[in-house]
N, C-alpha and C positions, 0 to 999 in steps of 0.2 A: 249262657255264658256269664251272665252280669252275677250268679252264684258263684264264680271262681275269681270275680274281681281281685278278691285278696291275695292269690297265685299266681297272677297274670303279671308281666313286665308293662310297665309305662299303663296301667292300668287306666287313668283317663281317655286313653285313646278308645275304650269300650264303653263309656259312656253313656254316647250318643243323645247327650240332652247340651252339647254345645250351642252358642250363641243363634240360634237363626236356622237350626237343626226342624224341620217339618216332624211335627205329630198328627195324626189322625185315628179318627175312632173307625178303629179296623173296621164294622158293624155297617158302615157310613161308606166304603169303599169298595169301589166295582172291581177292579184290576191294580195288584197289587208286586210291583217290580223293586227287582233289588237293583243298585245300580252296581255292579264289583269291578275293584280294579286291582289284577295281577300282581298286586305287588304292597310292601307295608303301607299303613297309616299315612305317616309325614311325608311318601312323596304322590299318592292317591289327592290327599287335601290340596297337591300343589297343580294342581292337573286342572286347568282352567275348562274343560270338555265335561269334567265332570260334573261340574258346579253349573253350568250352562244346561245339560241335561235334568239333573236335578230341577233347577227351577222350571223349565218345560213341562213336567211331568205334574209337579206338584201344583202347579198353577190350575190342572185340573181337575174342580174338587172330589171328581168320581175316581181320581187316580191316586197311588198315592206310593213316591219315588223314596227306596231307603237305601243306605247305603252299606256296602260290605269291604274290606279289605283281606291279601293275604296276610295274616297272619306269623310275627317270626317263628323260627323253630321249636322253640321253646314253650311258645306257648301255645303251637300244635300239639308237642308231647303234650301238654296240662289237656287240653281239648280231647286226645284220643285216648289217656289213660283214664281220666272220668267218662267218657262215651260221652262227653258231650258235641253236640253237631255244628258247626257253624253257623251264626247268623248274621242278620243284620244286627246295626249298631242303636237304629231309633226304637224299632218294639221289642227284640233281642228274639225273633219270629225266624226258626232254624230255615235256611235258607231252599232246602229241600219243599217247604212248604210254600213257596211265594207262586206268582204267576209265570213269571217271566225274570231269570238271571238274567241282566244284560249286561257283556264284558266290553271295557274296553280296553282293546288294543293297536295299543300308542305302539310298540316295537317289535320284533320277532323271538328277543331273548327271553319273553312271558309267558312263552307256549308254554313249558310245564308250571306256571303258576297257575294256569287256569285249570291244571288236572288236578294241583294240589288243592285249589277250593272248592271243588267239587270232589273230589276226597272226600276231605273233611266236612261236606256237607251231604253227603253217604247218596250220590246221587251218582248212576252210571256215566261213565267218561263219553262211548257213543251213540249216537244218536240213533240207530239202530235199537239198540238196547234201552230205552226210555222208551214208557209209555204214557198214558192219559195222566198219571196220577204224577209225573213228573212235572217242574216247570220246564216253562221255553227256553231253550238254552240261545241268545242272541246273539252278535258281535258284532263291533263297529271300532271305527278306527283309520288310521292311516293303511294299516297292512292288509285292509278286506282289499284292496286292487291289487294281492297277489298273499288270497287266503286259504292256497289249497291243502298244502300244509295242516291247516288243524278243519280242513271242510269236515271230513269226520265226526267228529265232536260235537258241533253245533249245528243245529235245524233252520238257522236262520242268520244273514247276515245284512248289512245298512252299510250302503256304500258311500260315502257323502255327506253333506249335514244332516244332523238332525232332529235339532229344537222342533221342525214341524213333523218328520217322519218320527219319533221315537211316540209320540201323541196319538200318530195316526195306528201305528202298528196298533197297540193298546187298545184305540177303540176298536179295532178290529178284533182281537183276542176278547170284548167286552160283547159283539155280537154274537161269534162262534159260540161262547159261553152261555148266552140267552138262550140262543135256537140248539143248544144240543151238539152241537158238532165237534167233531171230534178233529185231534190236529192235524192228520192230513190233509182234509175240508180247510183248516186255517190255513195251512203252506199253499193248497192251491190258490186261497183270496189273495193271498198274499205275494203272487205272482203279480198283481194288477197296482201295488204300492210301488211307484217309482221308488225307485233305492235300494229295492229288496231285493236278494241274493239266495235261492234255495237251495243249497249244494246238491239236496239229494233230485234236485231236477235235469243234474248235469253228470252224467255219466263216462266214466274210459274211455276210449274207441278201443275198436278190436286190434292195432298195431299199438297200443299203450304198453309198454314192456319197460324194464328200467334202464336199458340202453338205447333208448329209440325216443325222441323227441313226439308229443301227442299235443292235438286239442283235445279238449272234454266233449262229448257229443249229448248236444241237447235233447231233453225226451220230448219238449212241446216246439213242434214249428213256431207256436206264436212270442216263445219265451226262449231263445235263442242267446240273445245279448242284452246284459243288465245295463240299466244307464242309472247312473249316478245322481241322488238328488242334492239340487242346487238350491240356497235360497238366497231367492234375488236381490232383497232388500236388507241389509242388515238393521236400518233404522224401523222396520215396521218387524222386527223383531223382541219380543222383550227381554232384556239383558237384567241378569242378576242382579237389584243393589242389596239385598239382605245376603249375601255370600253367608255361608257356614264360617265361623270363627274356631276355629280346632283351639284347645284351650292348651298344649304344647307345642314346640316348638316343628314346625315342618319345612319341607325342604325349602320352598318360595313364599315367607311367609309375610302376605301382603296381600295387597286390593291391588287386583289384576282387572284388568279395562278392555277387550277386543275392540281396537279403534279402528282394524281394514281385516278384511279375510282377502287372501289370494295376492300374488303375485305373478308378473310377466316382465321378468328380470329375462326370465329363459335363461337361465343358467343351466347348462345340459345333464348336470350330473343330480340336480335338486329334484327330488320326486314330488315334497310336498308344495314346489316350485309350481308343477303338473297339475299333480289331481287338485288343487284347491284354488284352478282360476275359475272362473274370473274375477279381478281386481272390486272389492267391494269394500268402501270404508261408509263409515257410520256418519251423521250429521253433527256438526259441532253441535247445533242444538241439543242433539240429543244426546252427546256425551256433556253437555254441562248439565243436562239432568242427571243421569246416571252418578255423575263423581260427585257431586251433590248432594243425593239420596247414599250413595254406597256408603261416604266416609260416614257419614250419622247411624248408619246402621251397622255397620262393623264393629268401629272404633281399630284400624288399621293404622299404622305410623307411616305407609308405605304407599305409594301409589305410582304403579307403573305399567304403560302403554306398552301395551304385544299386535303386533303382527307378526306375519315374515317377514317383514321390514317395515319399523317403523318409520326409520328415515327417509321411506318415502310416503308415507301419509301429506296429503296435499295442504292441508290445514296445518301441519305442525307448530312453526311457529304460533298461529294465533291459539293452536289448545293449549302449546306450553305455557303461554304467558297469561292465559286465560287458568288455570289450574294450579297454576305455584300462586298466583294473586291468592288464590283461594285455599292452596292448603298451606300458608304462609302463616295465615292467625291461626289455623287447627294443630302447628306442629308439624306436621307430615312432608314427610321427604317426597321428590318426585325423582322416578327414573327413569332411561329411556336406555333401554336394554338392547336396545337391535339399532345401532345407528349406522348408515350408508358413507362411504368416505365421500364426499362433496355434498352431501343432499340436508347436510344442516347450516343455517345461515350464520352468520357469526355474530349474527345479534343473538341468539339461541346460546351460541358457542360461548358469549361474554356473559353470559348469566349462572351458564354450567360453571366458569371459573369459581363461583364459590362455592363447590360441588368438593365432598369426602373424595379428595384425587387418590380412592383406591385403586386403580389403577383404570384401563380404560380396552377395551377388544374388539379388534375388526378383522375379517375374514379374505384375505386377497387370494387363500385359498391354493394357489401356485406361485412359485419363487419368479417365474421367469415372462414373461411378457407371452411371447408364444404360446405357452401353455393356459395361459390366462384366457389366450383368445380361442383355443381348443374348447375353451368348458365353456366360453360363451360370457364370461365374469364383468368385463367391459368395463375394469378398471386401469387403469394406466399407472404407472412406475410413479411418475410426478403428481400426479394426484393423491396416490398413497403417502407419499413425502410431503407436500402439501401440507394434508391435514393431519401429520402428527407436527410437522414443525410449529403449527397452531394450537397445539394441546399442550407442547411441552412450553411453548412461548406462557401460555396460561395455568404452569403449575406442575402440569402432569410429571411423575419420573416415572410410571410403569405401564407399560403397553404388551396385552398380548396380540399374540396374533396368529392364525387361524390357517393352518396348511392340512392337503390331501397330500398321499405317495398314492401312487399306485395308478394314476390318472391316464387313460387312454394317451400313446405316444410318450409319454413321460420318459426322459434320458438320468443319466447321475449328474450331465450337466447340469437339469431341473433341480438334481436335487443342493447342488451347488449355489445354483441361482436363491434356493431359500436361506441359505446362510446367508449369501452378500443382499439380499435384502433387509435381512432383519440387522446387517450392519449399515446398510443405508438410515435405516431407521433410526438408529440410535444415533447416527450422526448427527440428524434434524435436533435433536436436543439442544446440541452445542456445546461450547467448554464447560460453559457455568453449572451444567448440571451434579445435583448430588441423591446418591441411590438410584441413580439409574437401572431401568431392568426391562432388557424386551425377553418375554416369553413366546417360544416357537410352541404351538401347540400343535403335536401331528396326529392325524387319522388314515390310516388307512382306506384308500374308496372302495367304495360298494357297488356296484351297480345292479339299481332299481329298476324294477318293472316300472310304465308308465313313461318315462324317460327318455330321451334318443341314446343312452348309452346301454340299455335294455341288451343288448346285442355282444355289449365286451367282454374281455374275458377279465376276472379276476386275478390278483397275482396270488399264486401259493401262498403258504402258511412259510417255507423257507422262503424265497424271494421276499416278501414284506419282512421277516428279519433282517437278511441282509441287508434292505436300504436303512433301515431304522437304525442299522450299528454302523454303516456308513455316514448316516445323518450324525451319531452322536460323535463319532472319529473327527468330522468339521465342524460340529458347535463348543467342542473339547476345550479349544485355543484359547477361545474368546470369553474373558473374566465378566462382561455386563450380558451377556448373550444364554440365556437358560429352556433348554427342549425336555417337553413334556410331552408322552405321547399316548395311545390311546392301546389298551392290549390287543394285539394280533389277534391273542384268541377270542376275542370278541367278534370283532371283526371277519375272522375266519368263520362261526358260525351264523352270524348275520348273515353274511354273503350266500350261506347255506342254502338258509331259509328264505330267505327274500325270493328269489327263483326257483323257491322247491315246488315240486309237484306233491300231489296227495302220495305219493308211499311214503312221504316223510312223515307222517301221521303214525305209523309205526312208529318210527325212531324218537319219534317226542312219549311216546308212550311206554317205551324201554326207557327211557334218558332219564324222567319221573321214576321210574320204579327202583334204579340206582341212586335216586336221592341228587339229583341237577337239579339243584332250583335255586332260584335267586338266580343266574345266570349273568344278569347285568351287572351284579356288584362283584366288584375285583375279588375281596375275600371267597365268596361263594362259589364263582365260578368251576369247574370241575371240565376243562374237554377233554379229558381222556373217561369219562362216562359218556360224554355224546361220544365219542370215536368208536369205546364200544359198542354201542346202542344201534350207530350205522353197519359197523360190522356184522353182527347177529343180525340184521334185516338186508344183510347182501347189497351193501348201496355204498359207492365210493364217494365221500364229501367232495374232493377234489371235479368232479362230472361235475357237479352244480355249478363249479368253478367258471366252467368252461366258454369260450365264447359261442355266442348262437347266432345260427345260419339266418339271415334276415326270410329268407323264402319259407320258413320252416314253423309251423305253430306255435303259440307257446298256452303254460299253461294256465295265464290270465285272461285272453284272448275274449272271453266272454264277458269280461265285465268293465266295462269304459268308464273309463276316466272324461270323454267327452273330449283328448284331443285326436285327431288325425292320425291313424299309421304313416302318413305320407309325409305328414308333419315331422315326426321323429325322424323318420329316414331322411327327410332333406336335411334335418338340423345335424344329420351323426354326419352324413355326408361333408356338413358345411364344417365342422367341425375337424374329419381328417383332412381337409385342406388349407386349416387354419385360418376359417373367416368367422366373421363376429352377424349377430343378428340382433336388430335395434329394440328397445324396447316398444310394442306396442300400444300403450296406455294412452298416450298422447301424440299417436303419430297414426299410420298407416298398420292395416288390419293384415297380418301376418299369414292368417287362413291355417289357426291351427285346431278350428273347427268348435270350440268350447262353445262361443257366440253363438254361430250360426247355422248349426248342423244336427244342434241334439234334437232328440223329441222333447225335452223338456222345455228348450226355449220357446217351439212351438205349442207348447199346451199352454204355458203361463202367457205369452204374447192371446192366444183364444180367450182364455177365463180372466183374466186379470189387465189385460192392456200391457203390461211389463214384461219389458225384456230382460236379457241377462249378459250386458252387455257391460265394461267397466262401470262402476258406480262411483263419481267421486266429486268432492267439494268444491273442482273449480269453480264453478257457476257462483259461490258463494262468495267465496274468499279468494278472486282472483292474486290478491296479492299474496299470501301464501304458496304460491308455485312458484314464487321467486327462484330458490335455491333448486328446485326442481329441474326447471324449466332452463337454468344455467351450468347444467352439467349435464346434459343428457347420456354423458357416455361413462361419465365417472362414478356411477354406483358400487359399493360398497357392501362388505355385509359384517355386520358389528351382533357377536352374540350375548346372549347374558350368561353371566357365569361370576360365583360368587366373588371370586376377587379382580372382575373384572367387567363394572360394570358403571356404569352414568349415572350418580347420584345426587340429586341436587340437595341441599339442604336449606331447607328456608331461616330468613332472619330469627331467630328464638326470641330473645325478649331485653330488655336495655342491657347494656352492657356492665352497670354496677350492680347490677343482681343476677348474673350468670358466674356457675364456674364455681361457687359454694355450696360447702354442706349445708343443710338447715339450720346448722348449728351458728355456721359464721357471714350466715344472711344478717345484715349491720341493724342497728333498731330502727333507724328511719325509712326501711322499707317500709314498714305497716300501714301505709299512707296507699300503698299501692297492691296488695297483699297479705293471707292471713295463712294462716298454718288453724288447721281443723284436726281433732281427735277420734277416730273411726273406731266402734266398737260393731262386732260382728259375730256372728253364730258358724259354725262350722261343723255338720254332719252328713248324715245320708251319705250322697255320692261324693260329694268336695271333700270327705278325707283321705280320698283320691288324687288330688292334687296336689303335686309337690309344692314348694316355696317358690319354685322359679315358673312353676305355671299358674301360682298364684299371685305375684307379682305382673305375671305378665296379662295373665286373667283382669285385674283391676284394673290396670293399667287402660285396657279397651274400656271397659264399662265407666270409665270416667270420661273417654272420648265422647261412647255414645250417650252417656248422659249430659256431652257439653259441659262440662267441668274443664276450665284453662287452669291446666295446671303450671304448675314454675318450671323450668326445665336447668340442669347444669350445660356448661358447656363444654367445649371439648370434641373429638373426634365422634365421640355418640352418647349423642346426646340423651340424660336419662333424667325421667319424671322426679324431683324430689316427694319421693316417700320413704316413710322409714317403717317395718314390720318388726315384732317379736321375735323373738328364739323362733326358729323353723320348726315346725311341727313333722314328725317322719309322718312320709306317704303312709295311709291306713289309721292316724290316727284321729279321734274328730276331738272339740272343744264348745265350751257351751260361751265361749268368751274369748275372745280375740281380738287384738287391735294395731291400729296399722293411726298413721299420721302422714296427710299432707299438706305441703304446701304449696296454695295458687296465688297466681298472678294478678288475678283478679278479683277484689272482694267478694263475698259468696256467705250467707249465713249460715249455721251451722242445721236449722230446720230447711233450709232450699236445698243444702248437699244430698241429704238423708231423701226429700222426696224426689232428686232427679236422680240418686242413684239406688237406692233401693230396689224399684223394677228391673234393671239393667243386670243385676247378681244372677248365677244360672243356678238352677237349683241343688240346696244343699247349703247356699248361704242364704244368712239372713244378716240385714244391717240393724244392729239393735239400739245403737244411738250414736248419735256426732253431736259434739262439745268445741267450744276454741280450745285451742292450744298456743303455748308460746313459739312465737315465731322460730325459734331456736329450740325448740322440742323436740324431740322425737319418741319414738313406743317406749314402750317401757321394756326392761330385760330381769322382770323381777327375779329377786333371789330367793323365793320359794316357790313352785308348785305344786298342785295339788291332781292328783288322775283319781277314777274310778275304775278297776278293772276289773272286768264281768268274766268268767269264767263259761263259754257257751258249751261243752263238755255235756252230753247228753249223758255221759254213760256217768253214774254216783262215783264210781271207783275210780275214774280218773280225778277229776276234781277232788276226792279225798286224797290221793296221792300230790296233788298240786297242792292243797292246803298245807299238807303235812311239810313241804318242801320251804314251806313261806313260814310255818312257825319255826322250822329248825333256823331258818338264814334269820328271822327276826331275836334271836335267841344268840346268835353269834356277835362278837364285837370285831371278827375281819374276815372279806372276803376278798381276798386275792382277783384282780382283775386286770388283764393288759389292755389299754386302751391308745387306739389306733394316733395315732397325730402324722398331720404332717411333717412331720422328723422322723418318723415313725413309731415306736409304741412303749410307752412306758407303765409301769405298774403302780394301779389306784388301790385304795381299799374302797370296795364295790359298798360293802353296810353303810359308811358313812353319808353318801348320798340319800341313804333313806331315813330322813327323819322322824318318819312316824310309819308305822304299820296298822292299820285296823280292819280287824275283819267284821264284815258284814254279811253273817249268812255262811251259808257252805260253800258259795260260788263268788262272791264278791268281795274286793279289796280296795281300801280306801288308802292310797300311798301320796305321804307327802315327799318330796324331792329335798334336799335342800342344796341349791349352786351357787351359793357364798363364793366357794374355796373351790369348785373345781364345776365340771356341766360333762353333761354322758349326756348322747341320747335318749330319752327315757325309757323308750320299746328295746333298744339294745340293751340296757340296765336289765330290763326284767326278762328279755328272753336270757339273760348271763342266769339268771338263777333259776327258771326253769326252761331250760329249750328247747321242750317240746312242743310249747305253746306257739301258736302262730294266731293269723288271722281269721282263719276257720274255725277257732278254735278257741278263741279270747277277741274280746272286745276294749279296745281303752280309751278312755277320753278324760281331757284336759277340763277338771271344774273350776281352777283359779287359778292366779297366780298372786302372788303377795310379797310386796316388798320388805314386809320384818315380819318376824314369825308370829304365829297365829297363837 
């Protein structure tokens, strides 16, 4: 792949020599696994499972963990019109070749992304059809507790965590491999790994028909039902702090923290609510190591605590105050993405007031109180009101907020009840508010295997229209009141799959062949190819709809999540009679079998003394359960979402040197800061990086070099540095320079040797100089390129030469050049002030941008365009402020 570099879109994203990226000498490695995730680049790098994986793997030095992504459309075509095959991104090792693909899947709308990378990495779709000379095709995820759906496809699936199970699989593949064995021999071992899932050990029954409700019938007595592997201890785990640093921009782009896994909110309608107890948070100690080690190793501006609810982490207070103290000198924002309505103190809440009030999101999830108590939510009206009256007292004017339709029982009163809430809400603001905005954000529900609502019926594809134009009919009125909602048809085919059985394993493999992919992004989506897809395979989407008989199999059935069947039933139960169930963490054991029922808990209790029982900080930080422990009913669910999200901003730096350019930094700073002159080399890979991934690229390598830099001020806050003319993506330079200014004195040989290592490869730092506090780069008005001519064939290149003496021979070249106003006509010759040829293939061109600036690779493809980057080479030898 990394030969089509010069063809590919967002070309860095193929790199794979980013910050913290694992290399190893293939020669040196036992078992060699790809990590792929279904979907582009920028939202893969946001996927905190992945990076958690990665370091698991890589940590063992016999193993060695790479990463793949789907690839956009476009640069599939460039992949299948060269035959070239998919790979990883760190050896660029076609992915057909590895050990073991392991996908994860995070949702249901991914299924044809994973036929699409196996596609393009010319590798059969099932599993049937792969032999010895194929890799393992794995999967893990949220959706292996209801993966029958793509069971076809893959040989092997990992039900649960796992940092310890994805190590153990591997060395197990690293035996098989010694002794000869071939992968049936591995599927059977592999019966004996808690976690593991072998679809093909689990068979039809002979009443399996597509109108007839079935379990799968196991072929071994001893391997009947999978249990889920748990790990017990999040602190005796080791958590990423060298994260991959993606050198552009991706979806969640920051130093992410797993501060608790699992929740027992029991909210009825939450699957990941389910499969991911029991309640396990991390030790303050050990998160003061981590964010410690992390932010030095990244160079992140960002740092933000995840759970499924962080607001109820039992430590909160003492991590947040323990963590802004500390990324307060580093710069670094903190956020807290998932906050509970009651569950943060308002000593927490008085510190967030100096927080970017982009706006702020909590989940009540249903308009009406009743309904609320239906799904188990166990938040109250006044509580809700409560704590935005608190937010808006402290700033805030924009609050979204987080609704279901479709929710078992649900009336149009309900959906009533969500209007005059989110007008409650805005009320709590008060008169003096200005720009006020509450956001209704709607989803349609789903209901998940795993769940007590397992059982309900979905609404149609028409009935969710109708409430949704109903809904927007009552938010119409109201001028600060804005509903945003989620597409049906998503939602429609979610609901599909989430409860499909294996024939839908067809219809994902039609659905692919119509070109349905990307499925989650609005643009892409296509359902009238799934509707096809289901048609041609005889299966009515609307059946999956349907509610299920509790008495009646289903087609999860084999693989535990670790709670109770009796459990759900009681909770669906308690739920159509509209009762609430407390949370169990700190009270009385609810008996929904997680704790005390698995085989797991019994093996680790045998070998280890450890149990798997909530894990959490009281014992440390009793007073940390303040806010806890004084709402017990009032939980909240606050999600992250870009414009609505808890960001604190720490102190920057005095306030008569914030908020200016370097230009209009006063002279009496210097006493407290200096402004340095960055000279640097730019080839190889980094003429791959564009200016805003170069900017943002340095930007990190000055963190983790421990460089304080100066920062402006303002809404977002940016490093003063000031860079050259932008260089287009593809082109390199033997000299390049960039200027900053810090806050802290720093000499010009201590810059160079703490940042020099820090550049990924492709730069090189070739000196720092002081500069005037009031400097910045330079924007000389002349440069100088080399352009090489790589044209194997004589005859092109004589045709390109000839094209370059006739235009050096002309005194005007008519050129429309693009402007923000749109496009006015240059003479294109005058730009070039010199032409010299070198050779039959080489051209030495000087620029001159006195009086006007083009692009320079647009300049020169203007006068031959047939040249590209396959095709010519160009690079930047100087730039000169008067003419040479």
């Amino acid at each position: 792949m990394r030969d089509l570099l010069p063809l590919l879109p967002r070309p860095s994203q193929y790199l794979g020599t980013e910050p913290n990226a694992v290399h190893k000498d293939p020669s040196r490695v036992r078992v060699r696994a790809a990590l792929a995730f279904p979907d582009l680049y920028e939202v893969g790098m946001s996927y905190l499972g992945g990076r958690i994986l990665y370091h698991a793997v890589n940590a063992h030095p016999e193993f060695w963990a790479e990463r793949a992504f789907a690839p956009p459309l476009e640069a599939a075509h460039i992949l299948r019109d060269s035959g070239t095959p998919l790979s990883t991104l760190e050896s660029g090792t076609p992915l057909r070749d590895m050990d073991v693909l392991a996908f994860s899947l995070t949702h249901e709308l991914c299924y044809t992304n994973v036929l699409y990378m196996l596609d393009l990495a010319g590798i059969p779709f099932r599993s049937q059809d792969r032999d010895e000379s194929h890799p393992l095709i794995l999967g893990g995820g949220g959706v292996v507790f209801n993966a029958e759906p793509m069971a076809p496809f893959f040989d092997l699936f990992l039900a649960g965590d796992g940092e310890e199970a994805l190590p153990e699989i591997l060395a197990l593949i690293d035996r098989c491999k010694t002794q000869g064995l071939s992968k049936a021999e591995f599927l059977q071992a592999a019966r004996d790994v808690t976690g593991c899932y072998v679809p093909s050990f689990f068979a039809p029954g002979p009443e399996d028909v597509a109108s007839t409700p079935a379990a799968l019938r196991p072929l071994y007595a001893d391997y009947a039902q999978v249990e889920k592997r748990i790990l017990p201890d999040l602190s005796a785990a080791d958590f990423p702090t060298n994260q991959v640093v993606p050198f552009g921009p991706v979806v969640h782009d920051r130093l992410s923290i797993e501060i608790a896994r699992g929740c027992t909110r029991g909210c009825r309608f939450c699957q990941a609510g389910m499969i991911y107890r029991p309640v396990r948070e991390r030790r303050l100690d050990e998160l003061d190591r981590i964010i410690q080690q992390a932010l030095g190793r990244t160079g992140f501006d960002e740092l933000s605590f995840l759970s499924l609810s962080t607001g109820d982490f039992s430590c909160l207070d003492a991590l947040f105050q323990r963590s802004h103290a500390r990324c307060r000198d580093r710069q670094v924002s903190v956020s807290l993405p998932s906050l509970r309505v009651g569950s943060v103190s308002g000593q927490v809440m008085d510190m967030i007031a100096g927080i970017r009030r982009t706006g702020i999101t909590l989940a009540p999830e249903a308009g009406s109180q009743r309904l609320r108590d239906v799904i188990n939510k166990n938040i109250t009206e006044q509580a809700l009101l409560d704590h935005t009256r608190e937010l808006f007292a402290r700033g805030w004017s924009a609050v979204k907020l987080y609704f279901m339709i479709g929710l078992p029982t649900e009336t149009d009163e309900d959906l009533q009840a969500i209007v005059n809430l989110c007008l409650k809400v805005a009320a709590t603001a008060g008169e003096r508010a200005k720009r006020l905005q509450i956001t209704a954000s709607i989803s349609p529900f789903v209901p998940k295997p795993q769940t007590p609502f397992q059982w309900e019926e979905q609404l149609s594809f028409e009935e969710t229209r109708r409430r949704l134009n109903r809904l927007r009919d009552l938010f119409r009125p109201h001028k600060r009141l804005v509903m945003r909602w989620h597409m049906p048809e998503m939602s429609y085919l979610e609901g599909v799959f989430s409860r499909g059985d294996r024939a839908l394993a067809n219809v994902v493999e039609r659905a692919f062949a119509k070109g349905a992919l990307f499925s989650s992004w609005a643009d892409s989506l296509s359902l009238e190819s799934w509707l096809e897809a289901m048609r041609e395979c005889g299966l009515d989407p609307d059946w999956y709809l349907r509610a299920r008989d509790p008495e009646q199999p289903l087609p999860w059935d084999h693989v535990s999540s670790g709670i109770r069947r009796s459990f759900l039933l009681r909770e669906r139960r308690l739920a159509l009679e509209g009762r609430t169930t407390p949370d169990c963490r700190n009270g009385k054991c609810l008996g929904c079998g997680v704790c005390t029922t698995t085989k797991v808990k019994t093996a680790l209790r045998r070998q280890t003394g450890l149990d798997i029982r909530p894990r959490v900080n009281q014992d440390e930080h009793a007073e940390s359960l303040a806010p806890w422990l004084g709402n017990g009913k009032d939980g909240g669910d606050g999600t992250d979402a870009e414009d609505g999200r808890s960001r604190l901003v720490p102190a920057r730096q005095p306030e008569e040197d914030v908020g200016r350019t370097p230009e209009q930094v006063p002279e009496d700073l210097g006493a407290k800061a200096n402004a340095l002159r960055i000279a640097y080399r730019k080839l190889g890979p980094a003429v791959y990086f564009s200016q805003l991934e170069l900017t943002r690229l340095f930007e990190r390598c000055m963190r983790r070099a421990g460089v304080a830099m100066s920062f402006s001020q303002g809404f977002h806050p940016m490093p003063r540095m000031s860079f050259g003319r932008a260089l287009p993506v593809g082109v390199g330079s033997v000299r390049e320079e960039m200027v900053v200014v810090l806050r802290a004195p720093m000499t010009a040989a201590e810059l160079c040797a703490r940042l020099a290592p820090e550049v990924p490869k492709g730069l090189e730092i070739r000196g720092v100089e002081d500069a005037p506090l009031k400097g910045r780069a330079d924007q000389p008005a002349f440069e100088e390129y080399l352009l090489h001519l790589l044209d194997r064939e004589s005859s092109s290149r004589a045709e390109a030469t000839a094209i370059w003496r006739s235009f050096l021979s002309a005194d005007q070249f008519p050129f429309a050049k693009k402007t923000k106003r749109g496009s006015r006509e240059i003479n294109l010759r005058a730009l070039f002030r010199s032409i010299r040829f070198l050779g039959e293939n080489r051209l030495r061109l000087l620029f001159d941008f006195r009086e006007d600036y083009l692009n320079p690779w647009a300049a020169i493809t203007a006068v031959t365009p047939e040249l590209s980057f396959q095709t010519a080479r160009l690079t930047k030898i100087q730039g000169l402020t008067v003419e040479p």
